[in-house]
Each structure stands twice: as C-alpha cells, then as structure tokens.
C-alpha positions as CSV (number, residue, x, y, z in Angstrom):
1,X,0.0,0.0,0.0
2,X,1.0,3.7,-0.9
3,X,1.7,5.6,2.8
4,X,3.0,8.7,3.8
5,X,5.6,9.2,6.6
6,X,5.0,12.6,8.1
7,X,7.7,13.8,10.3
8,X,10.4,11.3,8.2
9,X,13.4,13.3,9.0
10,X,12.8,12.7,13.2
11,X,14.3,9.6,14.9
12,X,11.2,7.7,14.9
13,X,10.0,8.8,11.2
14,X,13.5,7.7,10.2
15,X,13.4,4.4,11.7
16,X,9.4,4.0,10.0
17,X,11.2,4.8,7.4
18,X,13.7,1.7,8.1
19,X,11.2,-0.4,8.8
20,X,9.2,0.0,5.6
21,X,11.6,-1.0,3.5
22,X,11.7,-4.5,4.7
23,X,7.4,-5.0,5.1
24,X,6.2,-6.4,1.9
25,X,3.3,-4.0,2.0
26,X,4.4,-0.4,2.9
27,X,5.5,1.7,-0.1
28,X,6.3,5.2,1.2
29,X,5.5,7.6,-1.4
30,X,5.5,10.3,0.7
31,X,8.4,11.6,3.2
32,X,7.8,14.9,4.8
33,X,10.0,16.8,6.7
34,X,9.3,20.2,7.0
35,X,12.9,22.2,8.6
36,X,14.5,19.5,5.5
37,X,12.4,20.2,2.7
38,X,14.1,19.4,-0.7
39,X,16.8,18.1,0.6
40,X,17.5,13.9,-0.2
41,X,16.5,11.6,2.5
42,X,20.3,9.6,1.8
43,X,21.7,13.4,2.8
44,X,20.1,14.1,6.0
45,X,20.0,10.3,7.2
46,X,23.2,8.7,5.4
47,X,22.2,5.6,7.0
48,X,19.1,5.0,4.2
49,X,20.9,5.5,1.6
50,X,20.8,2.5,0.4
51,X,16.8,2.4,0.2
52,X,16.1,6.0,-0.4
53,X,17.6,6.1,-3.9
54,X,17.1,9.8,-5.0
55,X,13.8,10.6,-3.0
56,X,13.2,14.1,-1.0
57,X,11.6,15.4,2.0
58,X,8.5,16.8,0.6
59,X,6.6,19.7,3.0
60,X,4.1,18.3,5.4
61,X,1.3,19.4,2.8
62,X,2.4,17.0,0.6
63,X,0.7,14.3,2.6
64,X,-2.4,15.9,2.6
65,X,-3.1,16.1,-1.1
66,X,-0.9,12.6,-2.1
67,X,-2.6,9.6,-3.3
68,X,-2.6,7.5,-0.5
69,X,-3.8,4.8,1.6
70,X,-2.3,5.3,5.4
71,X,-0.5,8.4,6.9
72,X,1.8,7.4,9.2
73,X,2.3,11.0,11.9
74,X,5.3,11.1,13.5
75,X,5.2,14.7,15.2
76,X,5.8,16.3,18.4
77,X,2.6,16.4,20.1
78,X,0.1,19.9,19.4
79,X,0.9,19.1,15.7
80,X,-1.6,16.7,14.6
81,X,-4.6,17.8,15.7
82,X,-5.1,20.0,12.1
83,X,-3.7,17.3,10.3
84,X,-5.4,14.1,11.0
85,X,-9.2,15.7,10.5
86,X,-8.2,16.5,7.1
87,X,-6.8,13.4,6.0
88,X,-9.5,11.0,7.4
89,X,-12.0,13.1,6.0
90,X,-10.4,12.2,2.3
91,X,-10.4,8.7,3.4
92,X,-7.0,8.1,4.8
93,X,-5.9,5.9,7.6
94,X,-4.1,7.5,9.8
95,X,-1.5,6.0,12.1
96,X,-0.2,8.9,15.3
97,X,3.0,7.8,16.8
98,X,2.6,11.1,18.8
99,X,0.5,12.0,21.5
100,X,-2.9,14.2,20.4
101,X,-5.3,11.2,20.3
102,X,-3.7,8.9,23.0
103,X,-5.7,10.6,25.5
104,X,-9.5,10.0,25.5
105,X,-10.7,12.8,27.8
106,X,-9.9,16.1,26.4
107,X,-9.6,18.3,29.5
108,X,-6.9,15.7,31.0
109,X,-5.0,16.3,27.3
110,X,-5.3,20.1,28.1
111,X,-4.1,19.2,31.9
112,X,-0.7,17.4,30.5
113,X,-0.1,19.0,27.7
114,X,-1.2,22.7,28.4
115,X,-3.5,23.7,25.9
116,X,-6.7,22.9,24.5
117,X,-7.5,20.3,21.8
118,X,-8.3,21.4,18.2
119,X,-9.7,18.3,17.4
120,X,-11.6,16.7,20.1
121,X,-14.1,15.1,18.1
122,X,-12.0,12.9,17.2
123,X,-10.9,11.8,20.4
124,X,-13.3,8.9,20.6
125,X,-12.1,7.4,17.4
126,X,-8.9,6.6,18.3
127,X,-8.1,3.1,19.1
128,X,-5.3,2.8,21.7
129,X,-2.3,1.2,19.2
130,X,-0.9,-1.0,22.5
131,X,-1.7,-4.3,20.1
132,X,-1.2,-6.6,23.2
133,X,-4.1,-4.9,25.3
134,X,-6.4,-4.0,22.3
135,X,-6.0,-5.8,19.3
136,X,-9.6,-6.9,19.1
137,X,-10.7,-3.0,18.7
138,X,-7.8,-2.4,15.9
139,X,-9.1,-4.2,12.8
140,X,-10.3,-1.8,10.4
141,X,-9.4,1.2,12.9
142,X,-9.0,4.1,10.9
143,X,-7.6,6.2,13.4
144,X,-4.7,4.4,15.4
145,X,-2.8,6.6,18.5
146,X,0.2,4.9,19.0
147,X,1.2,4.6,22.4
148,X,4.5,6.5,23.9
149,X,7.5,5.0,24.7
150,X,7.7,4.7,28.5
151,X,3.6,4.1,29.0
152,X,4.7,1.0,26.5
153,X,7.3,-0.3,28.8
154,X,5.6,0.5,31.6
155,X,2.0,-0.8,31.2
156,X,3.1,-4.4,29.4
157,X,5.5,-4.5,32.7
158,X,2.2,-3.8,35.1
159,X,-1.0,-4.3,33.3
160,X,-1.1,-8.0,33.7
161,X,-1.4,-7.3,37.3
162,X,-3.8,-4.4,37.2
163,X,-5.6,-6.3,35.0
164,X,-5.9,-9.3,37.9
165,X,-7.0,-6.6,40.5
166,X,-3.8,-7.3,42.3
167,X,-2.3,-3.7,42.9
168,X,-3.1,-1.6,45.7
169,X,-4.3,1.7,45.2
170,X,-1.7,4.5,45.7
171,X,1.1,2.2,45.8
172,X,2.6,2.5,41.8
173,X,5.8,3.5,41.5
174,X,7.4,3.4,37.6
175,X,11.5,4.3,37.3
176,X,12.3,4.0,33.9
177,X,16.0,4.6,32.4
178,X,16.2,5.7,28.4
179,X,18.4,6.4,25.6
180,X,18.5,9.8,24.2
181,X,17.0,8.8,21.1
182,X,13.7,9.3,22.4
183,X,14.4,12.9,23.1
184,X,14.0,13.6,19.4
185,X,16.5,15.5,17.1
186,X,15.9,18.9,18.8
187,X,19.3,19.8,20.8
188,X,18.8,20.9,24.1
189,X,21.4,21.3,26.7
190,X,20.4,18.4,28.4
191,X,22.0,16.2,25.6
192,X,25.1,18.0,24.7
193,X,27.7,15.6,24.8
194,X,30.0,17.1,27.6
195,X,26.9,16.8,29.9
196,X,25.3,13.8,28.8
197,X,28.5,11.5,28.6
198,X,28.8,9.6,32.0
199,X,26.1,11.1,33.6
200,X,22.5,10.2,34.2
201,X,19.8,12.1,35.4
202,X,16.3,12.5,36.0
203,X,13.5,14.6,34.3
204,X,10.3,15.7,34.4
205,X,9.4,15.1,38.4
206,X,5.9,14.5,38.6
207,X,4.7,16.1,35.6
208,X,5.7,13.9,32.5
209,X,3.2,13.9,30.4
210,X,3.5,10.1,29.8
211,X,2.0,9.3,33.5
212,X,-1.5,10.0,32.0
213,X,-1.2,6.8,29.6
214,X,-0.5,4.9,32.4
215,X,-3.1,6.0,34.9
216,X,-5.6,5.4,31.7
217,X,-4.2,1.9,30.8
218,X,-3.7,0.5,34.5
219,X,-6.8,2.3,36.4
220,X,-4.3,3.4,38.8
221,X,-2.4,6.4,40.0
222,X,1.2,6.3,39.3
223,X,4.0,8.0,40.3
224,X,6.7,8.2,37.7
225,X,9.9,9.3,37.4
226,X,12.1,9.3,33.8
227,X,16.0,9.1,33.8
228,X,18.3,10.0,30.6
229,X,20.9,7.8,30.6
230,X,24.2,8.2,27.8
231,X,22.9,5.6,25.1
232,X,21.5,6.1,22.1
233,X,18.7,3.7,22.2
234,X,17.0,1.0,24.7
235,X,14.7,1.9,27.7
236,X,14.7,-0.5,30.9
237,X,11.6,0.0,33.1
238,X,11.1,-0.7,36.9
239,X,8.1,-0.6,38.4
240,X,6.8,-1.3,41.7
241,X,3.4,-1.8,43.4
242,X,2.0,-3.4,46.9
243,X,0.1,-6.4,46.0
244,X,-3.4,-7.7,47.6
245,X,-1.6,-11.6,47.6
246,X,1.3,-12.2,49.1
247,X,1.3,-15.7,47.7
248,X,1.2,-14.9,44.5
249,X,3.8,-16.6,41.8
250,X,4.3,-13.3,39.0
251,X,6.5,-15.0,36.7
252,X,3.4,-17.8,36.2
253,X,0.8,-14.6,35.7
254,X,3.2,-12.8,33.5
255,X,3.8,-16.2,31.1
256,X,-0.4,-17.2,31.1
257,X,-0.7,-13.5,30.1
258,X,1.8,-13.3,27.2
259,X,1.7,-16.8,26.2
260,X,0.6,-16.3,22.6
261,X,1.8,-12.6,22.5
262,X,4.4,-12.8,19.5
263,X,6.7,-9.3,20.8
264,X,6.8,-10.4,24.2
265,X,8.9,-12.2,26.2
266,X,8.8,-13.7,29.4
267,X,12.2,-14.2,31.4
268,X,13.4,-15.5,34.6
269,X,16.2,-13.2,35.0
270,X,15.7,-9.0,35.4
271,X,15.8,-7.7,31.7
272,X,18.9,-5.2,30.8
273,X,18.9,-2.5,28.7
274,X,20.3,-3.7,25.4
275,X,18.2,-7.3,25.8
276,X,15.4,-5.5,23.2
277,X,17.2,-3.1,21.1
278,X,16.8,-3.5,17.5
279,X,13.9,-5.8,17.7
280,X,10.2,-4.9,18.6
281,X,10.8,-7.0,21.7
282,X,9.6,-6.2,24.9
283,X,11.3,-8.2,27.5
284,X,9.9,-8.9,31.1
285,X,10.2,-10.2,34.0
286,X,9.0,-9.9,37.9
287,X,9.8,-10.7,41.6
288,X,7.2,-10.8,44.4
289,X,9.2,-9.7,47.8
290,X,7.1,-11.9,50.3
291,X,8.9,-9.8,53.3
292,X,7.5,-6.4,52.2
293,X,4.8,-7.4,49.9
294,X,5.8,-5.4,46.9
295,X,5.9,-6.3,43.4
296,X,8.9,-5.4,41.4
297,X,8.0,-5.5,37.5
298,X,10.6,-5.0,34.8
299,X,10.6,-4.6,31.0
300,X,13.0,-3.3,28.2
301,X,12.0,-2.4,24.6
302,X,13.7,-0.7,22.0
303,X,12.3,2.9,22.4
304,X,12.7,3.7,19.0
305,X,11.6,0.4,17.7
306,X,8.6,-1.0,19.9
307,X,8.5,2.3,21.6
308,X,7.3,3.8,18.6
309,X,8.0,2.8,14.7
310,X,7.5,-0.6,15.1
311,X,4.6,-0.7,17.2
312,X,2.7,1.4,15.0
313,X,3.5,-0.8,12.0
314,X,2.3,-3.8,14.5
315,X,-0.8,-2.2,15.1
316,X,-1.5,-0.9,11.4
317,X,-0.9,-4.5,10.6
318,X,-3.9,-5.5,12.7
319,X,-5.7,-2.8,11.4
320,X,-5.4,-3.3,8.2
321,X,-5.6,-7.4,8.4
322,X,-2.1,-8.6,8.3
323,X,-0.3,-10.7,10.4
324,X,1.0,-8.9,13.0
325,X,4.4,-10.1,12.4
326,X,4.7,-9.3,9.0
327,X,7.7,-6.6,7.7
328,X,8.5,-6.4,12.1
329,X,12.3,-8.3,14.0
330,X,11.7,-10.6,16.7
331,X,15.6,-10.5,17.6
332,X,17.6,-7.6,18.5
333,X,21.1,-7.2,18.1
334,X,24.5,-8.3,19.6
335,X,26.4,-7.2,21.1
C-alpha cells in the first residue's frame, strides 16, 4: 500500500522509514520533513541511503493532497490535531505515533499537555495502538494513536497485574532509564555531549506527560519518574506496586498472560537494557518480595523500535488485516 511518513526526517519517522523498507506491504510515497524540505533523504539520514535512492523530504502538505492509503504521523505532540481531520476526511488511515489522540478525555490532554484540543471530536475514534491490550478494537481502525515509549514499557510490565486486580491503590511507582534517542533530534542542553557522557539524570518530576497513559491503561495512579541515561537507544523499566496476595507466583501470571503474544517475552532473569534493542521486543520479568509485599515488574524495549515505529506498524498491521508479524524483527542485536 502507498503511505505517507510525516515527520520522516525525526528519529522515529526515520526508523518508520527503516522499517518499511523490509514490510512487503508499505511503499512510502511520501516523506515529509518540514525544517529538510528538498533536501534527499540519503543526505540528511546517510544511513538509508541504500533504500532512499534519489527521494526528497517533501513539505508536510504534501501528505495531505498525495494519493494515498495510510499516513503514518510522526510529530511532536500539538501538531496533529489540524492534520489528522483533514486526511481522514479524504479517506485516509491514519496512524499517530505522537501523543494528540492517546488521551480520551480532552480536558486531562489540556491538563498534560497545556493547551486545548483542536480536534476533540476525534478523540473517541482513536483506538489505543498498545496491540497486546487491544487488538480486538484495531481491525479496520482508521484512526490508530500509538502509544509512547515509556507508558509502553511500563503498562506491558504492570497491566497483567492491574488487569488481575492485584495492585493496591496509591502504591505504583514506575522508574524507567532511556536512551537519548527518544528525546528527538531537537538539541537541548540536556543532551550535549559534555553533559550527557557519563552522567545520568532524572527529568520531568511529577509532571511527565507520559504518566497519563498509564493511569488510563492501569486504572491506577502512578508515580513516575524518567531518567536519561548516555545511550543512544533502549529503555529498561522498573516498576513497583504493593500487592493484595502475598502468595502470588508473578512470573506464572506474567507467562499465562503473554503466552501467545508474539513481541513479548517472558524471562526469569531481570531484563537489561540492550536485551530489546533492534527488535520490537519487549522483555519482562518480575519478583514478588514476600517480606514487604511489593511487586517489582521490569521490562526493556527498544524505544525507537517498539516504543514507537514498530509498534505502529504492528498495530497498522492489525488494522489493516495482516499478520502482526509481518515486515516487524523478533531478535535484537549483539552485542
């Protein structure tokens, strides 16, 4: 199918791009980027060279009037509200890796993210694109709001639990570690090199605007706290919780509740890091403390992979019918 990548000259509209190449049924017609208009796609990312031949970054209206069957957003958030009415009113399928439609409740978008929705009737269209928790609402979705990349790790870590009833109320506690990739392209002084290289540090104390996905997906308040650590890519997720059962076995829950889940895997031994990265993996794992009675849940994904490019092509592959593996790794890379 023709598609458009909008946002193709970011990190995760670059690795779409990636991952395109090898699905038998993406054909990007359409690469947008607007601050690298006319310039080649082999220029700006030398690394897809090899599959972008002589194609350009087109301006973002060029998605809006191309012949096409999917859209594929990847945009910081506040910039597609104007876009995504537009193109599902000419009929086009639209897949948002960023964060206007995650939210179903548009005064808690305008709480976390600090202004008001343009688009709010379109709020209740959007399926969730977390395949493993709703893949029965995603075929023939033609609005899919891809999920962010720490709510991803996060919620596959918890939601087996939350989904048993087993957490307690006001005891969810989410540390999560990631690579600077999923800061985006934008330079900051956070990720200049002289301060970034052996350091780590955290961000975004008790505002991140990724929290909200997770109260939504786990019915649970959560208190979360990001860290930047000096890798390009990977995200390792801890999470903790007091649990109602202080007999319970969470490797067995976590293994009946993945067992046919293709991108996940179950493991006996904490996850690290680099256990996900290049595949659209997510590795986890728990421990039940029987002196304390907390739960300590862990994941890893590849933020740029099942974090965000990958998992949208996951769910558009449900969406549109296909297997979910098709054109996706199931193996990272080592070392």
């Amino acid at each position: 199918m023709d598609v458009a990548i909008v946002g193709a000259s970011g990190y995760a509209g670059s690795e779409l791009y990636r991952l395109a190449d090898a699905h038998p049924d993406l054909n990007v017609v359409v690469a947008t980027g607007a601050s690298q208009a006319g310039r080649r796609v082999s220029e700006a990312v030398p690394a897809l060279a090899a599959i972008a031949g002589d194609q350009r970054y087109a301006p973002t209206a060029a998605a809006l009037a191309a012949d096409i069957d999917t859209a594929f957003i990847a945009l910081p958030h506040g910039e597609s509200q104007s876009l995504v009415p537009r193109l599902l009113a000419r009929g086009v399928r639209v897949v948002d890796l960023g964060a206007d439609f995650r939210l179903q409740d548009a005064a808690a978008y305008a709480r976390w993210y600090g202004h008001e929705h343009v688009a709010p009737q379109h709020l209740g269209d959007a399926v969730y694109g977390l395949v493993e928790r709703h893949r029965h609402e995603l075929p023939g979705a033609r609005l899919v709001a891809s999920p962010g990349c720490y709510p991803t790790a996060s919620i596959l870590a918890l939601g087996p639990f939350a989904d048993a009833g087993l957490l307690e109320a006001g005891t969810v506690i989410v540390n999560a570690l990631s690579g600077t990739s999923g800061a985006g392209r934008s330079l900051s002084e956070r990720l200049q090199f002289s301060r970034l290289a052996g350091n780590a540090e955290a961000y975004g104390l008790l505002t991140h605007r990724h929290t909200a996905e997770m109260e939504m997906e786990l019915g649970e308040g959560v208190l979360f706290t990001p860290h930047l650590l000096p890798v390009s890519r990977g995200m390792l997720v801890t999470a903790y919780a007091r649990v109602r059962e202080r007999d319970l076995d969470p490797l067995a829950l976590l293994r009946r509740a993945y067992a046919d889940e293709p991108f996940v895997v179950v493991q006996d031994e904490p996850p690290a890091l680099k256990d996900a990265v290049g595949s659209n993996l997510c590795v986890v794992s728990a421990r039940l403390d029987p002196r304390t009675g907390w739960l300590i849940a862990m994941s890893a994904i590849d933020n740029l992979i099942k974090g965000a490019a990958g998992q949208a092509i996951q769910a558009w592959n449900v969406a549109t019918g296909l297997a979910e593996t098709t054109g996706l790794p199931r193996a990272g890379v080592t070392p």
